[in-house]
C-alpha positions as MATLAB code, in Angstrom:
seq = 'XXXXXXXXXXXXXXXXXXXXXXXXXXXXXXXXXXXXXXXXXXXXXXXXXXXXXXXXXXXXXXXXXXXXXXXXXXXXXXXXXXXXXXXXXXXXXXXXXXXXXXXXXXXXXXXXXXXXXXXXXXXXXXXX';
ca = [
       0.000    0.000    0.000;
       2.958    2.481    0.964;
       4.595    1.616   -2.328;
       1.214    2.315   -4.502;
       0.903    5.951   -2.758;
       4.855    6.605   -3.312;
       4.338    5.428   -7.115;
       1.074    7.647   -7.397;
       2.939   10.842   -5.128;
       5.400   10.403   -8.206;
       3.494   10.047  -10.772;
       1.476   12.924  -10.182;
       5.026   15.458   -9.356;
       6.165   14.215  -12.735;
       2.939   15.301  -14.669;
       2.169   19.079  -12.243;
       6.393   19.504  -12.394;
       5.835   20.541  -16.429;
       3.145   22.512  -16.202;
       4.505   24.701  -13.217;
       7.835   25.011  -15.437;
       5.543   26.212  -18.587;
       3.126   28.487  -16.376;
       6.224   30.403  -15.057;
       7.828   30.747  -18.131;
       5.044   31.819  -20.051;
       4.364   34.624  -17.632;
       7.906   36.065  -17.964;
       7.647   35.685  -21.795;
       4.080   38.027  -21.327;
       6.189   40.771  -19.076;
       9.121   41.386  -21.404;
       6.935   41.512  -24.487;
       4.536   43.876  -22.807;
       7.739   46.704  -22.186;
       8.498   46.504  -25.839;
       5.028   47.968  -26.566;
       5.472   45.347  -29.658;
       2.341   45.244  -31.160;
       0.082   47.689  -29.039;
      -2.395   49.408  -31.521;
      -2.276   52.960  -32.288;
      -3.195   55.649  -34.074;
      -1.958   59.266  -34.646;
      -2.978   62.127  -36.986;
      -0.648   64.151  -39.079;
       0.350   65.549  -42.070;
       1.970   62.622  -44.342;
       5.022   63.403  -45.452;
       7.732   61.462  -47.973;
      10.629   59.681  -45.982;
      14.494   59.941  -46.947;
      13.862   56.149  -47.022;
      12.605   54.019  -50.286;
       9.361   53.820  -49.830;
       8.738   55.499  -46.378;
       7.206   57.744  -44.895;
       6.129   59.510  -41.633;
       4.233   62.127  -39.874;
       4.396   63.906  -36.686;
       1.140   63.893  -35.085;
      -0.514   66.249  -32.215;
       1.552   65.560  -29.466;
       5.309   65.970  -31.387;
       5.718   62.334  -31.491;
       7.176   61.191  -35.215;
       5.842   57.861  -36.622;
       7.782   55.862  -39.286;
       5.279   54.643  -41.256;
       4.773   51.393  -43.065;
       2.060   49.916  -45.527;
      -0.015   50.250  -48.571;
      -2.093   52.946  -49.847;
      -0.012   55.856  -47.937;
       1.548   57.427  -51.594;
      -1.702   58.716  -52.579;
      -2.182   60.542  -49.280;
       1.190   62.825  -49.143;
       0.455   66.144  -48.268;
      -2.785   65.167  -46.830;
      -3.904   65.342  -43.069;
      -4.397   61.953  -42.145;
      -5.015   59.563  -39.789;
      -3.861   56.310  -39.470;
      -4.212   52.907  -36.932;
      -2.072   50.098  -37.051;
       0.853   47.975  -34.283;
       3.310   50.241  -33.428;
       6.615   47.854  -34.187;
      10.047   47.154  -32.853;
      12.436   46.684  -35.756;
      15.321   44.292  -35.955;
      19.011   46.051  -34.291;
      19.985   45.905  -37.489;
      17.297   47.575  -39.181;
      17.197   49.727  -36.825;
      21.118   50.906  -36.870;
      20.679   50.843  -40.579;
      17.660   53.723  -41.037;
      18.634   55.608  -37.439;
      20.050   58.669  -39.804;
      17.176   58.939  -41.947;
      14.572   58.530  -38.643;
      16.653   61.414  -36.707;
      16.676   63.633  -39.797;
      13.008   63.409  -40.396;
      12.153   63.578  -36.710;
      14.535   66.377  -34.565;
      14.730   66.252  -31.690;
      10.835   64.518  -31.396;
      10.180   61.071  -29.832;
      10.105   58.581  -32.396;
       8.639   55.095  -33.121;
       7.407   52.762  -36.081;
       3.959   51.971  -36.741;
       3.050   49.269  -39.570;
      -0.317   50.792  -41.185;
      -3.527   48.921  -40.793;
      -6.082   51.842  -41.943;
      -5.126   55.163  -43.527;
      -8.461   57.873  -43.149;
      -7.609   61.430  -44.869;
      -8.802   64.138  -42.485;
      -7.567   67.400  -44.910;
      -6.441   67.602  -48.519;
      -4.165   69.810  -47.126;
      -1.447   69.862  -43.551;
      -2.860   72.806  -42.435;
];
């Protein structure tokens, strides 16, 4: 009988040990991607304007903050008050490194971040 309960004590530490392991894990992985701000969804209002970038572009919206833009249907918009709502994005390091001129030109001295376009509305034919 002592044997049975040992075997079943066992048993059951082997199959709860796992799923302890995963539960803490998976709550670490949920903290560090939540201070990324990977993926939150945003949207900002500005004027669109061409980037030094192939095929970028950006705006600065209300509150000073620049947004590197990326998606489709932004070329037809340029010049235009817009607003758009997408998942703001962390790029690779090496993406990063390789536009950080272009992004610091564009923005000043402004807070900057990327934003991968989900909807594009046009406010204003015109930025002003």
């Amino acid at each position: 009988m002592g044997r049975i309960l040992l075997r079943c004590a066992f048993g059951l530490s082997l199959i709860l040990l796992p799923l302890a392991v995963f539960g803490q894990s998976g709550s670490d992985m949920g903290q560090s991607g939540s201070s990324m701000n990977s993926g939150q969804s945003v949207s900002a209002t500005g004027c669109l304007q061409k980037g030094q970038e192939n095929g970028g572009y950006y705006l600065t919206d209300e509150s000073g903050k620049t947004w590197e833009l990326m998606g489709s249907g932004l070329a037809a918009h340029v010049g235009h008050k817009i607003t758009v709502s997408g998942s703001e994005m962390q790029g690779s390091k090496s993406h990063e490194t390789k536009v950080e001129s272009a992004e610091k030109s564009e923005a000043g001295s402004n807070q900057h971040a990327d934003l991968k376009v989900t909807n594009v509305k046009m406010v204003s034919e015109s930025c002003q």
